[in-house]
N, CA, C and O atoms as a GROMACS GRO file, in nm:
protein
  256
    1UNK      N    1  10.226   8.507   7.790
    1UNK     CA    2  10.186   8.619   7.875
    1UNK      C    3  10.308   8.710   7.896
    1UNK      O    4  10.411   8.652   7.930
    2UNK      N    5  10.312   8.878   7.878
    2UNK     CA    6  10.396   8.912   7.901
    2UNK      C    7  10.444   8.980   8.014
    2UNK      O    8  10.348   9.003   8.088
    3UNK      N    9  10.519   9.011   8.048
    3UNK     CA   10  10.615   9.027   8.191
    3UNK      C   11  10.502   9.161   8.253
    3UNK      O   12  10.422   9.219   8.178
    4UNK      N   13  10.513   9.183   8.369
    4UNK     CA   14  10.455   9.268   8.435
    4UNK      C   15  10.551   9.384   8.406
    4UNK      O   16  10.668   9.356   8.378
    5UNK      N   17  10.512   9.511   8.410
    5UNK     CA   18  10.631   9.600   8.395
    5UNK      C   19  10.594   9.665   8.546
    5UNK      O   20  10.480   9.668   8.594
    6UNK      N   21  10.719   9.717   8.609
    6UNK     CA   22  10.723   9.800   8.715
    6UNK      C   23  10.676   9.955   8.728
    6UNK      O   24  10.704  10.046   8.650
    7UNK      N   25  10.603   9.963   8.839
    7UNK     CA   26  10.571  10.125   8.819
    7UNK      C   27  10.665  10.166   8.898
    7UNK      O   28  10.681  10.122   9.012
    8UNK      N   29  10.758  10.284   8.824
    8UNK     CA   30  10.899  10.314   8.880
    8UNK      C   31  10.827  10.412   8.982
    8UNK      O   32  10.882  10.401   9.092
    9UNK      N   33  10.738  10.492   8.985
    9UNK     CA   34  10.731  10.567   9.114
    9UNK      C   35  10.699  10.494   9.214
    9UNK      O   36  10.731  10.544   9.322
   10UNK      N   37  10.652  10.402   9.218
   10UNK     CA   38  10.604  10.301   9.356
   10UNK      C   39  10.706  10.240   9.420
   10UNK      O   40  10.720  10.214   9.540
   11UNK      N   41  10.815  10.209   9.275
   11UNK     CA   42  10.957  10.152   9.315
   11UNK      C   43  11.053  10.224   9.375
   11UNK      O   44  11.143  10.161   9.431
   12UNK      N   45  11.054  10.382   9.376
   12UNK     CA   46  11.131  10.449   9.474
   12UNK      C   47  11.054  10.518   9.577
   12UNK      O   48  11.099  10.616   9.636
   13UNK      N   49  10.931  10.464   9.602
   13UNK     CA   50  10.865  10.498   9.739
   13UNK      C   51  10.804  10.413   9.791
   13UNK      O   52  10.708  10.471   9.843
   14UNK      N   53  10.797  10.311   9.812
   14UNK     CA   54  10.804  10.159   9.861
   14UNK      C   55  10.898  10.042   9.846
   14UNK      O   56  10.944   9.994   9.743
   15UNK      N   57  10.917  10.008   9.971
   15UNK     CA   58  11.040   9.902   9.976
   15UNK      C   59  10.954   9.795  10.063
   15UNK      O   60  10.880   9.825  10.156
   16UNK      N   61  10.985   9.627   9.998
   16UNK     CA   62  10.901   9.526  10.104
   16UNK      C   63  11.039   9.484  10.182
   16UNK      O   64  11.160   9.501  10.164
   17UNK      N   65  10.942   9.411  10.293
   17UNK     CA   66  11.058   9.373  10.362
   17UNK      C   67  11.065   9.227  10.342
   17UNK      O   68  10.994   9.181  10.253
   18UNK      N   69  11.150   9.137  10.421
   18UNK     CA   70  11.156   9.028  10.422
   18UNK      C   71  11.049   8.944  10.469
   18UNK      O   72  11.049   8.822  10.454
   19UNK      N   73  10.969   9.000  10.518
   19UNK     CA   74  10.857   8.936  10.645
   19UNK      C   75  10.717   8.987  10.528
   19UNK      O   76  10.605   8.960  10.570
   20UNK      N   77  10.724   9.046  10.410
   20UNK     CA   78  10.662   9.087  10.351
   20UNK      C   79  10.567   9.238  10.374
   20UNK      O   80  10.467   9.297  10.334
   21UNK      N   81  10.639   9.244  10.432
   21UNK     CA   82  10.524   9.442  10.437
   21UNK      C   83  10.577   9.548  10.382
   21UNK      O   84  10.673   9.559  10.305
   22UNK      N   85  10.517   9.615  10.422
   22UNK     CA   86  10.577   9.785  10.279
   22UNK      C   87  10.595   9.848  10.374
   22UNK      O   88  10.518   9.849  10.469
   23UNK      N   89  10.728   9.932  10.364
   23UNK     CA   90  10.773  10.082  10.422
   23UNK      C   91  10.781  10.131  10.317
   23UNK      O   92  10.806  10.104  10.199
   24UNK      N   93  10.742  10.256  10.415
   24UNK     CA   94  10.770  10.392  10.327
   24UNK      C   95  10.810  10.500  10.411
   24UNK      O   96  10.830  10.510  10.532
   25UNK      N   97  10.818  10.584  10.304
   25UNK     CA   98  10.865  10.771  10.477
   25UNK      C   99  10.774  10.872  10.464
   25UNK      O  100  10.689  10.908  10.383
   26UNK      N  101  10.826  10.912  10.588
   26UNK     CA  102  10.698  11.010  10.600
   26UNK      C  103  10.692  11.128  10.553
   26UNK      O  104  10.803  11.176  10.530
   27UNK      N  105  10.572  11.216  10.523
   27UNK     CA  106  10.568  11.299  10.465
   27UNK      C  107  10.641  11.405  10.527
   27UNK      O  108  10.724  11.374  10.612
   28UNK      N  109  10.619  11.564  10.490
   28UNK     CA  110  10.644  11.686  10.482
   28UNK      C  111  10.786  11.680  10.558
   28UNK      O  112  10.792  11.755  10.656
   29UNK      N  113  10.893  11.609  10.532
   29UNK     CA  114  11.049  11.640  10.569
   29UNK      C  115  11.145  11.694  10.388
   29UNK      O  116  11.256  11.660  10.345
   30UNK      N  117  11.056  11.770  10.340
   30UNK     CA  118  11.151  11.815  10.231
   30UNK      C  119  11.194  11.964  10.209
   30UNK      O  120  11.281  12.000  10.129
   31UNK      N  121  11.143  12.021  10.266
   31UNK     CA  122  11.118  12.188  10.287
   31UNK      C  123  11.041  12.240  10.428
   31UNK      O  124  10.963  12.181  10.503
   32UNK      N  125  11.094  12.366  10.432
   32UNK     CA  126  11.026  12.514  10.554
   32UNK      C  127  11.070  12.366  10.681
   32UNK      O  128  10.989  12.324  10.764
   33UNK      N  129  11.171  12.328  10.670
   33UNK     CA  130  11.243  12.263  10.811
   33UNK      C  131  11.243  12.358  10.889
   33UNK      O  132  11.150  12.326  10.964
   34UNK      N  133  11.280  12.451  10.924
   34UNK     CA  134  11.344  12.588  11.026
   34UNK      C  135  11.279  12.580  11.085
   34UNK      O  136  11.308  12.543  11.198
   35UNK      N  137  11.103  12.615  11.041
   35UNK     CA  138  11.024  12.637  11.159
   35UNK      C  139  10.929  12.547  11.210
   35UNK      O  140  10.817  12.585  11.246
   36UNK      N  141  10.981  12.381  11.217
   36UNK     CA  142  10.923  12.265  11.296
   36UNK      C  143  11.006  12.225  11.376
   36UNK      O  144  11.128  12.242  11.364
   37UNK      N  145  10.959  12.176  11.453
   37UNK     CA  146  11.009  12.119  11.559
   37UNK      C  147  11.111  12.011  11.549
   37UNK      O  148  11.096  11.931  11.456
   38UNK      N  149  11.237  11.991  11.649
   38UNK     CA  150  11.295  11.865  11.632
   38UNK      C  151  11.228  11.763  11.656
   38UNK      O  152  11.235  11.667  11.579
   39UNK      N  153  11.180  11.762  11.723
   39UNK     CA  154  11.076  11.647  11.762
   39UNK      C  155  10.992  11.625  11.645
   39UNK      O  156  10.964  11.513  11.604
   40UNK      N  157  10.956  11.717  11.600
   40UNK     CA  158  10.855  11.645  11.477
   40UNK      C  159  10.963  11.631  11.329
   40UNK      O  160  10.940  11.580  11.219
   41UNK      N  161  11.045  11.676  11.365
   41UNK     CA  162  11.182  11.638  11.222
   41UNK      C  163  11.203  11.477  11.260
   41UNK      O  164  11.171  11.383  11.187
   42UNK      N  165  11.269  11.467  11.401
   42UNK     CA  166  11.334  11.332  11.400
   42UNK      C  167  11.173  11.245  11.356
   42UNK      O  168  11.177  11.188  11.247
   43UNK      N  169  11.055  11.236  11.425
   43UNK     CA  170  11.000  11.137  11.426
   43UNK      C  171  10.937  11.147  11.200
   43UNK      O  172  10.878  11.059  11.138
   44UNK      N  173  10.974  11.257  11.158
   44UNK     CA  174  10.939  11.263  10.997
   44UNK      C  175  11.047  11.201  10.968
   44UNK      O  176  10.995  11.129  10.883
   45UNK      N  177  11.192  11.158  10.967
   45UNK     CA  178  11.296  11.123  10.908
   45UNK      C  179  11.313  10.992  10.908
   45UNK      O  180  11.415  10.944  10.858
   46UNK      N  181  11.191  10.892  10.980
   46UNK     CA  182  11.226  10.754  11.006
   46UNK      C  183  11.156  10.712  10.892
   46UNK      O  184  11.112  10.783  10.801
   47UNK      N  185  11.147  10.549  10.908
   47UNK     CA  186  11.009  10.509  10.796
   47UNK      C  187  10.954  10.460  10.860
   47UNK      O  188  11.000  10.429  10.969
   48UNK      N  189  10.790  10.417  10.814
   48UNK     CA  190  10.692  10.336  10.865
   48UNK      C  191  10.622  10.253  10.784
   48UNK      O  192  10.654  10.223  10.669
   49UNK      N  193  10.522  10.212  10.848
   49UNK     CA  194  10.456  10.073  10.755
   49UNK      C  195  10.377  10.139  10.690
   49UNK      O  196  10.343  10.253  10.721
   50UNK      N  197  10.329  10.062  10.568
   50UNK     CA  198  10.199  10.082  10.500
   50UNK      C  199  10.114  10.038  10.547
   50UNK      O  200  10.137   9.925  10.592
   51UNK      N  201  10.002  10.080  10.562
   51UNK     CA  202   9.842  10.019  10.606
   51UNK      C  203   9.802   9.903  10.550
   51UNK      O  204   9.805   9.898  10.427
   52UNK      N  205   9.757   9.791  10.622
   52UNK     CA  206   9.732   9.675  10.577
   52UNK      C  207   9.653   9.671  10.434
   52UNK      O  208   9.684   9.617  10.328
   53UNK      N  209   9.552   9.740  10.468
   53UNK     CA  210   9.468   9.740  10.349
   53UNK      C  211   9.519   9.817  10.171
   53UNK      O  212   9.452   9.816  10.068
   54UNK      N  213   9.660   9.875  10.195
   54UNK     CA  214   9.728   9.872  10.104
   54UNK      C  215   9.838   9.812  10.002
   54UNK      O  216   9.881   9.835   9.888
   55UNK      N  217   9.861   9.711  10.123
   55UNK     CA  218   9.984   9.674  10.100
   55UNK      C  219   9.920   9.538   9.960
   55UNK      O  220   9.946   9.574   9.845
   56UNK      N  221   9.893   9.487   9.964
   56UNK     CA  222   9.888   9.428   9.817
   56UNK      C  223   9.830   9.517   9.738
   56UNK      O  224   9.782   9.453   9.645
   57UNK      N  225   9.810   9.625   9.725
   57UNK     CA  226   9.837   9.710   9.587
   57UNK      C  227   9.953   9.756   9.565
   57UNK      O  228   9.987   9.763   9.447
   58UNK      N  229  10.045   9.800   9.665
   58UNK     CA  230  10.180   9.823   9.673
   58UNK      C  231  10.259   9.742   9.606
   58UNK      O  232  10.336   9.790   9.523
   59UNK      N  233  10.253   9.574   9.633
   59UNK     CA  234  10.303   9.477   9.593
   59UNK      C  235  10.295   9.432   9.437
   59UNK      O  236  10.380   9.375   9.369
   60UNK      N  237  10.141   9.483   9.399
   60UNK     CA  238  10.139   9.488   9.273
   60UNK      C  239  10.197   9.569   9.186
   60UNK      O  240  10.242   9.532   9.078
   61UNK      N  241  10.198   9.676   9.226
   61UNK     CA  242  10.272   9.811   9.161
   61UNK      C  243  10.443   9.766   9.142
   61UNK      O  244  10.504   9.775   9.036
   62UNK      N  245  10.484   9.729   9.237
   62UNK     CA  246  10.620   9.742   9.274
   62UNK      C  247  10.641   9.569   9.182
   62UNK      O  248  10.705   9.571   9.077
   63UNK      N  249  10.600   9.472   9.218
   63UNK     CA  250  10.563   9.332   9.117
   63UNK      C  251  10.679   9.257   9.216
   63UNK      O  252  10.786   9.206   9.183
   64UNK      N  253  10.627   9.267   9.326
   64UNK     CA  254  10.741   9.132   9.465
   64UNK      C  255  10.571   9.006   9.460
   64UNK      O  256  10.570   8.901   9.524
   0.00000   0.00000   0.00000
C-alpha cells in the first residue's frame, strides 16, 4: 500500500494540536486593514478551533 501523500494547502492552514484538534486563523486579516476596527483586527489575528464535525477531514488531508 502506498504512503498517503499530503495536501500541502491543508498543511499550511491547519495545525493539530497535542490534545488532537485543528487550529486555524481567521479570515479577512490580509487587506483594506485601515478601515476596521482594532477590535475586530486583534480578535482576526488570533487562531481558533476547527468545528468538530471537520476536524477528521482536516486530519485526513493533513495525514496526523
Amino acid at each position: 500500500m502506498p504512503k498517503m501523500k499530503t495536501r500541502k494547502s491543508a498543511a499550511k492552514r491547519f495545525e493539530i494540536t497535542k490534545k488532537g484538534k485543528a487550529k486555524r486563523a481567521k479570515s479577512t486579516f490580509n487587506h483594506k486593514l485601515e478601515k476596521k476596527a482594532p477590535d475586530r483586527k486583534r480578535g482576526n489575528s488570533k487562531t481558533t478551533g476547527v468545528s468538530n464535525a471537520d476536524v477528521k477531514n482536516v486530519k485526513e488531508m493533513i495525514g496526523a
